[in-house]
C-alpha positions as protocol buffer text, in pm:
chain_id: "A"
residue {
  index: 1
  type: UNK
  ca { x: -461 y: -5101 z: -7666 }
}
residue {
  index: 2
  type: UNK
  ca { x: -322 y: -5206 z: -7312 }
}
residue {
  index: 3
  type: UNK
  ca { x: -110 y: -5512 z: -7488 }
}
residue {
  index: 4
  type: UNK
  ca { x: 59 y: -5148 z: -7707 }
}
residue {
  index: 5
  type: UNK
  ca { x: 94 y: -4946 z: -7396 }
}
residue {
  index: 6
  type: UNK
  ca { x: 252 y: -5245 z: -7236 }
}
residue {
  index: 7
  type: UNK
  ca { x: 468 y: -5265 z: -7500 }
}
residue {
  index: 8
  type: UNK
  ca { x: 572 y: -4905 z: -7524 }
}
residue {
  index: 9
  type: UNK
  ca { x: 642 y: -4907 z: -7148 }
}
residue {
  index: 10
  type: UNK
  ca { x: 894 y: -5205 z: -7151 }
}
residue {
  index: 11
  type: UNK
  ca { x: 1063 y: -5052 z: -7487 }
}
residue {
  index: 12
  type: UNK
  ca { x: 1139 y: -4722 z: -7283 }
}
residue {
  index: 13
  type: UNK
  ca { x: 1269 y: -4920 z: -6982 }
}
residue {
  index: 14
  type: UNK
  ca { x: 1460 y: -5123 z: -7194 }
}
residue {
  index: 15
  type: UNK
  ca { x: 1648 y: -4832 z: -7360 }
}
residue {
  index: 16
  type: UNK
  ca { x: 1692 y: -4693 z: -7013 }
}
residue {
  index: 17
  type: UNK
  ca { x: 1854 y: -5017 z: -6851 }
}
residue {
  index: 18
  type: UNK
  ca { x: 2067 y: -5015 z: -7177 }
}
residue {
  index: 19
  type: UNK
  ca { x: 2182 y: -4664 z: -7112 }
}
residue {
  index: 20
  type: UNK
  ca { x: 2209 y: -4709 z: -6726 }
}
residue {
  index: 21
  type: UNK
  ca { x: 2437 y: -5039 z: -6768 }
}
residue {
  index: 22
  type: UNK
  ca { x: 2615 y: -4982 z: -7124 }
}
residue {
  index: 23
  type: UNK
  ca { x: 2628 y: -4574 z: -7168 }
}
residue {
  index: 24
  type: UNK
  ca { x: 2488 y: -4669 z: -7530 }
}
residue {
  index: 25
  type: UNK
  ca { x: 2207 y: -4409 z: -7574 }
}
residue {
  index: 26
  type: UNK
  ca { x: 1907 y: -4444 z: -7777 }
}
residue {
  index: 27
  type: UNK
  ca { x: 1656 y: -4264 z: -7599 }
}
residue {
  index: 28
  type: UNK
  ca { x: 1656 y: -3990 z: -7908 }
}
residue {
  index: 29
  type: UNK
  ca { x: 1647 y: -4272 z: -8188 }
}
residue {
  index: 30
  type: UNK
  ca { x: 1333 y: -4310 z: -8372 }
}
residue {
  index: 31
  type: UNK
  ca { x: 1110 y: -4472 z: -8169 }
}
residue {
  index: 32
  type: UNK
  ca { x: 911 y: -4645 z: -8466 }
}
residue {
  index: 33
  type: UNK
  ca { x: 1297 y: -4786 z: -8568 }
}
residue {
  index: 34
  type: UNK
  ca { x: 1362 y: -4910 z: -8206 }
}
residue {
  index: 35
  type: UNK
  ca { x: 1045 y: -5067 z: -8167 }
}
residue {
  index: 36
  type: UNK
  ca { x: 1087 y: -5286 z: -8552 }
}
residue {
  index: 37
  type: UNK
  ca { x: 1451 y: -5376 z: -8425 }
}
residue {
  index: 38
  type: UNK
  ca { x: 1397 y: -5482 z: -8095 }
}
residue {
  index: 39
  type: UNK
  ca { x: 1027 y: -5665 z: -8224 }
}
residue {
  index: 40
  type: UNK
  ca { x: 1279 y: -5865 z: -8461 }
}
residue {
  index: 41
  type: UNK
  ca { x: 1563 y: -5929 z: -8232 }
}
residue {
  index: 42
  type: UNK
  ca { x: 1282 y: -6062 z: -7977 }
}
residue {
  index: 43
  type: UNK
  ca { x: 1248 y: -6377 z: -8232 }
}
residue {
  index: 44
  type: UNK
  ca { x: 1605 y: -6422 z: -8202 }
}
residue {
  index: 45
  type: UNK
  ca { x: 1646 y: -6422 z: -7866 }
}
residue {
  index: 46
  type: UNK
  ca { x: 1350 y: -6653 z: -7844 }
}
residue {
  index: 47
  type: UNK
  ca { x: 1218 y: -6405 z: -7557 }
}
residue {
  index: 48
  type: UNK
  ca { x: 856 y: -6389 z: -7526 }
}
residue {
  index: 49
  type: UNK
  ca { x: 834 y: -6048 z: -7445 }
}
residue {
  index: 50
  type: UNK
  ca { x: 1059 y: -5689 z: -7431 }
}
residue {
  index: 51
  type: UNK
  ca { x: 1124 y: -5721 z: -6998 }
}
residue {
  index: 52
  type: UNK
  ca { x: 1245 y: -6083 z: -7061 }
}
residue {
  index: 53
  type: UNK
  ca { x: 1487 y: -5937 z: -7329 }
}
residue {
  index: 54
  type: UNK
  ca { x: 1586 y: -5659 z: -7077 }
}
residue {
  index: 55
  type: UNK
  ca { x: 1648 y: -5921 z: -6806 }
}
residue {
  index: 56
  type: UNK
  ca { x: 1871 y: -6129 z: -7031 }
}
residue {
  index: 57
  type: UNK
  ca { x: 2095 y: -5837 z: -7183 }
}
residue {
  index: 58
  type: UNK
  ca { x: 2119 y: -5655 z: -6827 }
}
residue {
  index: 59
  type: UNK
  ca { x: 2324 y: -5927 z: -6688 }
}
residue {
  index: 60
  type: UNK
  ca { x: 2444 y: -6068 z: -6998 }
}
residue {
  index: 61
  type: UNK
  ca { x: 2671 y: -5858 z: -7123 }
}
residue {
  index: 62
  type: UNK
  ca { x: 2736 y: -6086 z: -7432 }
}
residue {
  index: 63
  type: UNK
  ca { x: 2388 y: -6108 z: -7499 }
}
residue {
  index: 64
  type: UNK
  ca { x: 2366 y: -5715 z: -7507 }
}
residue {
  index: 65
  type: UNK
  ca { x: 2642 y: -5700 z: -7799 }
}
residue {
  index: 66
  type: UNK
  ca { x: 2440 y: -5940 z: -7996 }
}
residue {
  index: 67
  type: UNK
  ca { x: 2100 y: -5706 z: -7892 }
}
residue {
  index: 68
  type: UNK
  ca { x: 2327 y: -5406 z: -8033 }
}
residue {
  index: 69
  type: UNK
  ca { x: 2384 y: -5566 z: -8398 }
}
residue {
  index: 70
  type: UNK
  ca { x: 1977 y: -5549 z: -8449 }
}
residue {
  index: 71
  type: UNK
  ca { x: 1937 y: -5203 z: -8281 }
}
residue {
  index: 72
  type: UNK
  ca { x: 2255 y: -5001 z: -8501 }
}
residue {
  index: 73
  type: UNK
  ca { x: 2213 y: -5270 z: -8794 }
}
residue {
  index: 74
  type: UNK
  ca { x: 2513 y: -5221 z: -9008 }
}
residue {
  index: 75
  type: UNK
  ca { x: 2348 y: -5179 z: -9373 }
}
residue {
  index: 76
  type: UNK
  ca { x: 2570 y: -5018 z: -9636 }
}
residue {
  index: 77
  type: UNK
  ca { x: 2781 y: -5021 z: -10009 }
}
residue {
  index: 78
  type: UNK
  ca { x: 3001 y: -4891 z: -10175 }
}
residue {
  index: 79
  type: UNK
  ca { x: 2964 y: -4580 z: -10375 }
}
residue {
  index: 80
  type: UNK
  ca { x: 2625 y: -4604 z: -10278 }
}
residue {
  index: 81
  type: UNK
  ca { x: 2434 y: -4299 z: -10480 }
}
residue {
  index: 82
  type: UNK
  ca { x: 2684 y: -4298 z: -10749 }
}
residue {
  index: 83
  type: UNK
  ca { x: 2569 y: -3918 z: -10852 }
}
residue {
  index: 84
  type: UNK
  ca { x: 2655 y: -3796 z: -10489 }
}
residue {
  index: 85
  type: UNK
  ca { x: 3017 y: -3945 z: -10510 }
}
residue {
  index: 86
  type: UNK
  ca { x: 3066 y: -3836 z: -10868 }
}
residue {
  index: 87
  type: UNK
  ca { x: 2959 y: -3470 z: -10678 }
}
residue {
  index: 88
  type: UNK
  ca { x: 3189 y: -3484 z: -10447 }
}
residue {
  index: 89
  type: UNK
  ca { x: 3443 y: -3589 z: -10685 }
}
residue {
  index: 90
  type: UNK
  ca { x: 3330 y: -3260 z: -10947 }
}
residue {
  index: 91
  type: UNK
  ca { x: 3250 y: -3023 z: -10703 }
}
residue {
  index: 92
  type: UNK
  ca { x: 3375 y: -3065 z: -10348 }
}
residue {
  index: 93
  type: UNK
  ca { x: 3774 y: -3212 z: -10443 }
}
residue {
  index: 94
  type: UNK
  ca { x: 3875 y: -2900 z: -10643 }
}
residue {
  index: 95
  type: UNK
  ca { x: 3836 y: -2760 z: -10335 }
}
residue {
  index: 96
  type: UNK
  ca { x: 3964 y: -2964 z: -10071 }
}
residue {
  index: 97
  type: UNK
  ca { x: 4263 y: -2951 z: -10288 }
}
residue {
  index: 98
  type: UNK
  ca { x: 4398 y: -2600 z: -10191 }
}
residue {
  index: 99
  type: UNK
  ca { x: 4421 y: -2746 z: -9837 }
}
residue {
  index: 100
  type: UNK
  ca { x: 4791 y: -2815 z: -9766 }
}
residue {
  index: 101
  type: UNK
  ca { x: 4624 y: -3129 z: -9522 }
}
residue {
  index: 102
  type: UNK
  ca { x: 4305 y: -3248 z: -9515 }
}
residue {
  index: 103
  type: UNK
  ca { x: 4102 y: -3427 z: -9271 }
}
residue {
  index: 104
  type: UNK
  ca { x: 3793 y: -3652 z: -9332 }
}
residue {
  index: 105
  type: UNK
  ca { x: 3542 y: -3768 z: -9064 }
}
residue {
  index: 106
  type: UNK
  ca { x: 3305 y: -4098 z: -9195 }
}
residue {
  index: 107
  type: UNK
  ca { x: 3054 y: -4087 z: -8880 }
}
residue {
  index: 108
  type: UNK
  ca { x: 2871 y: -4351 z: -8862 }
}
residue {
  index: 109
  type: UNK
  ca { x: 3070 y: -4546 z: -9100 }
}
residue {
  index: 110
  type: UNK
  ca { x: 2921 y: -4897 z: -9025 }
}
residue {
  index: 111
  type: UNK
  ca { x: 3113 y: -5175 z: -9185 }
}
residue {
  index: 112
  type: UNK
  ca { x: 3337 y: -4957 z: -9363 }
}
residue {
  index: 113
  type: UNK
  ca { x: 3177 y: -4934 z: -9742 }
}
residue {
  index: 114
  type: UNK
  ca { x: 3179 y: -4569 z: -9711 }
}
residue {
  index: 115
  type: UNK
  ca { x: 3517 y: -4543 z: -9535 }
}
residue {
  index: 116
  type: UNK
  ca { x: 3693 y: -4735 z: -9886 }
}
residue {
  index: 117
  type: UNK
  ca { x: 3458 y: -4541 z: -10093 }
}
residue {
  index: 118
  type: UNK
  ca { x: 3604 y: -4234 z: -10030 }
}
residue {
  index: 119
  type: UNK
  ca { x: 3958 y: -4344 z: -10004 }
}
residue {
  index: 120
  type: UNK
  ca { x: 3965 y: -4483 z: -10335 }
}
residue {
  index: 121
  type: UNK
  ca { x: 3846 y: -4125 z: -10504 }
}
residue {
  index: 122
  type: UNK
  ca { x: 4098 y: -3923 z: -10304 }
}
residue {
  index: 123
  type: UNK
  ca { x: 4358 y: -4210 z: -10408 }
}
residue {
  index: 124
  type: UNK
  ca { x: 4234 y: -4104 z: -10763 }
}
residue {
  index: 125
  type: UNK
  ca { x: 4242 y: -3759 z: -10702 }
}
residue {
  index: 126
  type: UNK
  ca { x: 4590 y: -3757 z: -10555 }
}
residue {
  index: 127
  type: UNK
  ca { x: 4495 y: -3659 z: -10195 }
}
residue {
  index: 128
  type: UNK
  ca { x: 4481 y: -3977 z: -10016 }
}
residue {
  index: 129
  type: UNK
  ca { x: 4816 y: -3964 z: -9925 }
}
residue {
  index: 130
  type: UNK
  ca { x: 4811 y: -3578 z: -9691 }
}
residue {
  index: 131
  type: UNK
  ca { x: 4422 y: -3722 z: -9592 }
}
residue {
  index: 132
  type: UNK
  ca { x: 4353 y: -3831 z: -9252 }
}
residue {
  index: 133
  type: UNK
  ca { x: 4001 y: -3992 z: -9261 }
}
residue {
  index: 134
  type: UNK
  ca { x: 3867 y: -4057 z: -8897 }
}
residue {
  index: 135
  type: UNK
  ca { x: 3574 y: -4374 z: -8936 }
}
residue {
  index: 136
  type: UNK
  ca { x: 3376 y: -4396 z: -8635 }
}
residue {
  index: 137
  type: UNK
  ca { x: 3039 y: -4586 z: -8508 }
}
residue {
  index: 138
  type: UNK
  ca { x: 2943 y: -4705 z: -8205 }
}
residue {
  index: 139
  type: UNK
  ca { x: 2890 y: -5044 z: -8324 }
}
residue {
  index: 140
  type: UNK
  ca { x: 3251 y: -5251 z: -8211 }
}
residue {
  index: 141
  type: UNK
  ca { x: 3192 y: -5543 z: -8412 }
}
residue {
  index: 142
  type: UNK
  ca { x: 3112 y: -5339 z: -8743 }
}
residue {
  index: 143
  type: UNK
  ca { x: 3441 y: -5084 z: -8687 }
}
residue {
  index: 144
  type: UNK
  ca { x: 3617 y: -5460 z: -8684 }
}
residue {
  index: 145
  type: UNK
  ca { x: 3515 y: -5541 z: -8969 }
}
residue {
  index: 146
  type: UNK
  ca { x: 3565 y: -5174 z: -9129 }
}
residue {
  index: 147
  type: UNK
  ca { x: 3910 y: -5224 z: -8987 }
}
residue {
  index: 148
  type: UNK
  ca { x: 3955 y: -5593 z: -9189 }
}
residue {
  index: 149
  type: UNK
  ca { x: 3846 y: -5444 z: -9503 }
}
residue {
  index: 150
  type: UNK
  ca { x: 3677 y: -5768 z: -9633 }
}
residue {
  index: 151
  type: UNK
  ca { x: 3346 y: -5788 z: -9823 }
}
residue {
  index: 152
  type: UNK
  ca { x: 3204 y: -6099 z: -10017 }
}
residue {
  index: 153
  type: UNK
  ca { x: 3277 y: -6080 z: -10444 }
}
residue {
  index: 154
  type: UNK
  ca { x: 2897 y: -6106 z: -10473 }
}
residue {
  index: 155
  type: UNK
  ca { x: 2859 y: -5754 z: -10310 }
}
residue {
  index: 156
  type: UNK
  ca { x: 3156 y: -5629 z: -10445 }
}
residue {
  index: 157
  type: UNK
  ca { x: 3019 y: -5716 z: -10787 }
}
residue {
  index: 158
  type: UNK
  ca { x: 2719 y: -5470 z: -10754 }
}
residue {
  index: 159
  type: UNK
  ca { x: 2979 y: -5206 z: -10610 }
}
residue {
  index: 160
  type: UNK
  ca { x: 3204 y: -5216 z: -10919 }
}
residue {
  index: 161
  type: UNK
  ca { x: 2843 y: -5028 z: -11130 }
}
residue {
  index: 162
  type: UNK
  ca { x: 2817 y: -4796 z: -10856 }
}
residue {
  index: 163
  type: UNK
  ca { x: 3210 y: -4700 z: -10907 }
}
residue {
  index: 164
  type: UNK
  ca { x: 3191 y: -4675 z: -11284 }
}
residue {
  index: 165
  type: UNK
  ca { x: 2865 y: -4428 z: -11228 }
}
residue {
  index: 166
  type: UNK
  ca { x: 3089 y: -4248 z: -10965 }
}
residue {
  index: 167
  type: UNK
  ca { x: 3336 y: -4123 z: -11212 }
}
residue {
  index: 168
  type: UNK
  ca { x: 3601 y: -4407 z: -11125 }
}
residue {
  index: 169
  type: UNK
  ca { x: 3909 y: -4381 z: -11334 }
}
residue {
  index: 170
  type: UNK
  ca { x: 4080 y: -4741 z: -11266 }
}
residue {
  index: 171
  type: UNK
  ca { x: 3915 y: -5076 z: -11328 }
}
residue {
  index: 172
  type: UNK
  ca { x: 3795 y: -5121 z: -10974 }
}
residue {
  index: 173
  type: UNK
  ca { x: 3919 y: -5467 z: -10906 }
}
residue {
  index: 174
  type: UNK
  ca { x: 4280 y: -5278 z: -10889 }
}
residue {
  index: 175
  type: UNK
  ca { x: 4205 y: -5217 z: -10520 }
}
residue {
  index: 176
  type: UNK
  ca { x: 4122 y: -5566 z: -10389 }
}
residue {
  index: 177
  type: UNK
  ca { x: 4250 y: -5910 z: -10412 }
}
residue {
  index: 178
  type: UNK
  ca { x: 4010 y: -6218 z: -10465 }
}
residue {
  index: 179
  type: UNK
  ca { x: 4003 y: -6514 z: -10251 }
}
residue {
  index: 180
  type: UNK
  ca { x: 3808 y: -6781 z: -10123 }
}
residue {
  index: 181
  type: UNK
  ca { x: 3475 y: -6563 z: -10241 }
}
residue {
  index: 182
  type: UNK
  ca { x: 3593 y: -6281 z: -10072 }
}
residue {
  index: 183
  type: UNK
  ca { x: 3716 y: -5937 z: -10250 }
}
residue {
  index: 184
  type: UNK
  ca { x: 4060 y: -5828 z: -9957 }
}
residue {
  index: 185
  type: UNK
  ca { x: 4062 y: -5446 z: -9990 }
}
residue {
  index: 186
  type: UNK
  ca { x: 4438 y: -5292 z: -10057 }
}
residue {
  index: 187
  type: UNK
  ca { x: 4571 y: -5261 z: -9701 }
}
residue {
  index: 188
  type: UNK
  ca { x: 4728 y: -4903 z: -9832 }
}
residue {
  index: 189
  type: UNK
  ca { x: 4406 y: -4761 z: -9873 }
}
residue {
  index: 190
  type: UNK
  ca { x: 4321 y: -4719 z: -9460 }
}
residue {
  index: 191
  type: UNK
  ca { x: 4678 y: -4658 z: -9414 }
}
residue {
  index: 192
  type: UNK
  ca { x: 4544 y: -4304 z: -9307 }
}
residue {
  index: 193
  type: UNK
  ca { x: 4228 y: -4445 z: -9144 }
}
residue {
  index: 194
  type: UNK
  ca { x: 4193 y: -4422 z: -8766 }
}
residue {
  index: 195
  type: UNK
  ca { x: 3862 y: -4653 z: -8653 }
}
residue {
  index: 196
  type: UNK
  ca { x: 3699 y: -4504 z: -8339 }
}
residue {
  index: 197
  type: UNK
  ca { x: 3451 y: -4555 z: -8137 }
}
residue {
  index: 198
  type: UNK
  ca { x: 3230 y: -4270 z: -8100 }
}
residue {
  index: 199
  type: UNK
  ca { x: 2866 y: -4199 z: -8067 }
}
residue {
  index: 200
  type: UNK
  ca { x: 2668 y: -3926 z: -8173 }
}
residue {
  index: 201
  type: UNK
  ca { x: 2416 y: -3908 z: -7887 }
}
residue {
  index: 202
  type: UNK
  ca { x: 2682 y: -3889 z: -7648 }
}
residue {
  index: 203
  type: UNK
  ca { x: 3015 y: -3789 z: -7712 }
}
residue {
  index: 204
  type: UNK
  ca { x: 3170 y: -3441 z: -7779 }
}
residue {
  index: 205
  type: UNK
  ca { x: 3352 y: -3287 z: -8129 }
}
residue {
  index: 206
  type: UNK
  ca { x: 3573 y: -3535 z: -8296 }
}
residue {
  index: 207
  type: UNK
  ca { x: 3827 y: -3335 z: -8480 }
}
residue {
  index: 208
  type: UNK
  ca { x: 3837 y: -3033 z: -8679 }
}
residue {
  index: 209
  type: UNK
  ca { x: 3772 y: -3142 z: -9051 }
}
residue {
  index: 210
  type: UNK
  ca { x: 3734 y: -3011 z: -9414 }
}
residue {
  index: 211
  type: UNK
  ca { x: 3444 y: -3233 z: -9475 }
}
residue {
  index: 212
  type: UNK
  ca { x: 3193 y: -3474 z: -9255 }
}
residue {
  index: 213
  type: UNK
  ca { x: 3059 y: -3797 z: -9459 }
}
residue {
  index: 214
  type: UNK
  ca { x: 2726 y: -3897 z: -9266 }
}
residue {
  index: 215
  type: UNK
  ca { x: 2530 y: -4073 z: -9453 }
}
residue {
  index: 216
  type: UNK
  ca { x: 2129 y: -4231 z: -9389 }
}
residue {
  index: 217
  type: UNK
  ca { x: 2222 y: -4220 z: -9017 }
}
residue {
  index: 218
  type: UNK
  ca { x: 2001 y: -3968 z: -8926 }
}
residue {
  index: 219
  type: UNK
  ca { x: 1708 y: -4095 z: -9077 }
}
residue {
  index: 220
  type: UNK
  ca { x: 1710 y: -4300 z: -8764 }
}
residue {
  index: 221
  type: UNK
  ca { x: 1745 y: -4016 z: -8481 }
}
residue {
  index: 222
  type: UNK
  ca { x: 1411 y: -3780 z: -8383 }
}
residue {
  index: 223
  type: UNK
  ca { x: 1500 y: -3439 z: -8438 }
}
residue {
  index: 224
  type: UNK
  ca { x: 1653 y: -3368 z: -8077 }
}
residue {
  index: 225
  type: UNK
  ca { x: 1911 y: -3608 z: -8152 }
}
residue {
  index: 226
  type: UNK
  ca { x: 1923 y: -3458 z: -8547 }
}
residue {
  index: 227
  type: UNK
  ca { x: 2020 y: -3110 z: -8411 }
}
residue {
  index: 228
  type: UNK
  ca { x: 2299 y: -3252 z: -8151 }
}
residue {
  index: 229
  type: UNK
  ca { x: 2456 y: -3397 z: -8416 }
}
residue {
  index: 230
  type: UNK
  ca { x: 2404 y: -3131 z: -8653 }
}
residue {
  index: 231
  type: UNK
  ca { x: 2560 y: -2920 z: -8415 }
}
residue {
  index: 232
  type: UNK
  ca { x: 2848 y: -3142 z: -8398 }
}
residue {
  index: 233
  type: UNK
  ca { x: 2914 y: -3101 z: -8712 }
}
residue {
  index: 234
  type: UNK
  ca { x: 2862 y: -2726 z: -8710 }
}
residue {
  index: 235
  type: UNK
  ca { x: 3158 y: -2704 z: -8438 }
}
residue {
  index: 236
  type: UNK
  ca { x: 3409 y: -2978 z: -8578 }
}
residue {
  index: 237
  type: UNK
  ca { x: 3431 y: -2843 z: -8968 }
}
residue {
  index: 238
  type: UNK
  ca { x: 3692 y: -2606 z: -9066 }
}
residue {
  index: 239
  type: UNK
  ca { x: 3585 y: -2257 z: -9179 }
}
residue {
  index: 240
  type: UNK
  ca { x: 3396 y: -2337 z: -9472 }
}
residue {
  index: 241
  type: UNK
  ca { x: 3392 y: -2678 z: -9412 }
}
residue {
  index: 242
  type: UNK
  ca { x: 3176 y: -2953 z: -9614 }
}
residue {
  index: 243
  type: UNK
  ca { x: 2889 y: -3187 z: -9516 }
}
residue {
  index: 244
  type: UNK
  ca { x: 2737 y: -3453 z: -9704 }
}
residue {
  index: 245
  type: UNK
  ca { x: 2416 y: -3648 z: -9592 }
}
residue {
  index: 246
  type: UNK
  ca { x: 2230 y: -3911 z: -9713 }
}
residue {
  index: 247
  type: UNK
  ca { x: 1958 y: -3912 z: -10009 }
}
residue {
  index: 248
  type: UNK
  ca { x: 1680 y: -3832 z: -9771 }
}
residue {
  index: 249
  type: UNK
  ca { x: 1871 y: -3644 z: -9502 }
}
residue {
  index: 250
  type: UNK
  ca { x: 1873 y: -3262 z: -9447 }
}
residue {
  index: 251
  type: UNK
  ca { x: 1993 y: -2972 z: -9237 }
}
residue {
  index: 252
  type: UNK
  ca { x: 1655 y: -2769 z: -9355 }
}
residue {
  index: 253
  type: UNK
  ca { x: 1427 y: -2741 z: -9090 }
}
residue {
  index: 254
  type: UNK
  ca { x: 1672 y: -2838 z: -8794 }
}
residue {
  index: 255
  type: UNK
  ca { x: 1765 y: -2541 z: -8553 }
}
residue {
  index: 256
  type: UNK
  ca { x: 2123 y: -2556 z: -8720 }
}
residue {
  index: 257
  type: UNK
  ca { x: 1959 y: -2468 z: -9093 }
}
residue {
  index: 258
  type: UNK
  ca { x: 2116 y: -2155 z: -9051 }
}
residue {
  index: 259
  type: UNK
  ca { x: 2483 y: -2336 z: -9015 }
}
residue {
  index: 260
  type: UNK
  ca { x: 2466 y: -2448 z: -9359 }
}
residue {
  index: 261
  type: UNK
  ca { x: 2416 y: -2314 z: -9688 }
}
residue {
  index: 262
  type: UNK
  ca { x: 2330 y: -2586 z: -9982 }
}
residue {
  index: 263
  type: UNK
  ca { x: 2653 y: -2644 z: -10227 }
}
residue {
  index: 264
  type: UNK
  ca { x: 2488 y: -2923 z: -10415 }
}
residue {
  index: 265
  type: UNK
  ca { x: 2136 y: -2916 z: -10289 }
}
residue {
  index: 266
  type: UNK
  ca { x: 2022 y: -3243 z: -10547 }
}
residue {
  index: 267
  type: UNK
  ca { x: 2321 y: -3442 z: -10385 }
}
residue {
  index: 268
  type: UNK
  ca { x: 2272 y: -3349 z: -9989 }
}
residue {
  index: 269
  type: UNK
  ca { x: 2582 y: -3144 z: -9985 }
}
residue {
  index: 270
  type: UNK
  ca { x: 2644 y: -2857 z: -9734 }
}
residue {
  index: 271
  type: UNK
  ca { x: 2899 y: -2613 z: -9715 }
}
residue {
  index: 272
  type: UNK
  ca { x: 2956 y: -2473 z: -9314 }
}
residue {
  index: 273
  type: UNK
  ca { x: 2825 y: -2065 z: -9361 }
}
């Protein structure tokens, strides 16, 4: 029970120091999340316990961008839920389409899956072209790769299903060039794409929008943090704006429920009230 307390203590410092040096806040992050990631990084660093790690990242700052690829780890795909794309390809493009300009905001986009994903159906759509989409994460090294637009053919592979499920109308290997095992994504497509870095524990509205991708983000923030970003959201949509959140993600219960009225409850898509 003391080794756990211990542990607990030096996790909370740790967070701190990485706060007080950085300005990278995950004080509100689950705390069952933070404690897996920074167990597993441990291994990697070869640190025997969470103060040596803090000791090595505090005046290391190279060490601390390596720490920060186990504590955001970038996990995502293309399309992933095919139904929810296919929803917002039904349901919510009809009516970004009486917008003379729309304006798209990926938060939390990681390695950019999400960020093409979207692009490609408002290629389809014939929107892409009077879209801005705005991909952010705190996460430099992932918004890099986001920016590259590169992803191994054995991934790809699995994302051309989850197109064809989404309602794609193209044979998906249109939008990428093969080479060397990896799939290049058409340049064109992030033509409207500004990468930022911006975090959702600390910094303010992003841009007014018509609709907010964020997508199993949450599902790693306590509810303090939940309701800041909901909020966030709240104040950067349009009138009437839309919000779409990840399989097991909700406004419900969160002191913004009121915010948001369910527009395709099965798919985790909200329409600002």
């Amino acid at each position: 029970m003391l080794l756990e307390q211990n542990t607990d203590i030096e996790l909370r410092l740790l967070i701190e120091a990485i706060y007080l040096r950085y300005s990278y806040d995950f004080r509100d992050y689950s705390g069952a999340s933070v404690k897996r990631r920074v167990n597993h990084a441990l291994r990697q660093f070869d640190c025997a316990t969470i103060s040596a790690l803090q000791e090595r990242v505090l005046h290391d700052p190279a060490a601390f961008l390596q720490l920060l690829q186990y504590l955001t780890i970038p996990v995502s795909e293309m399309f992933r839920d095919p139904s929810h794309f296919l929803a917002i390809r039904e349901e919510v493009v009809p009516l970004l389409k009486t917008y003379p300009s729309i304006k798209v905001w990926v938060a939390g986009c990681s390695t950019g899956e999400e960020v093409y994903s979207i692009a490609i159906l408002l290629r389809e759509e014939g929107l892409l072209e009077r879209t801005i989409i705005y991909a952010t994460d705190i996460n430099p090294s992932s918004l890099e790769k986001a920016k590259l637009g590169i992803y191994s053919l054995d991934s790809v592979r699995a994302y051309t299903e989850n197109y064809q499920k989404a309602g794609g109308k193209r044979v998906f290997s249109d939008y990428y060039t093969a080479a060397y095992g990896n799939a290049i994504f058409d340049k064109t497509l992030r033509e409207n794409v500004t990468f930022a870095d911006h975090s959702l524990a600390t910094d303010s509205v992003f841009s007014e929008t018509q609709l907010i991708m964020c997508r199993n983000v949450l599902i790693y923030f306590n509810k303090k943090l939940q309701d800041r970003a909901f909020g966030l959201f709240h104040d950067s949509l349009s009138h009437r704006g839309f919000l779409a959140l990840g399989s097991k993600e909700t406004v419900d219960f969160s002191a913004h429920s009121g915010d948001f009225g369910a527009f395709v409850k099965q798919e985790r898509i909200y329409r600002k009230s």
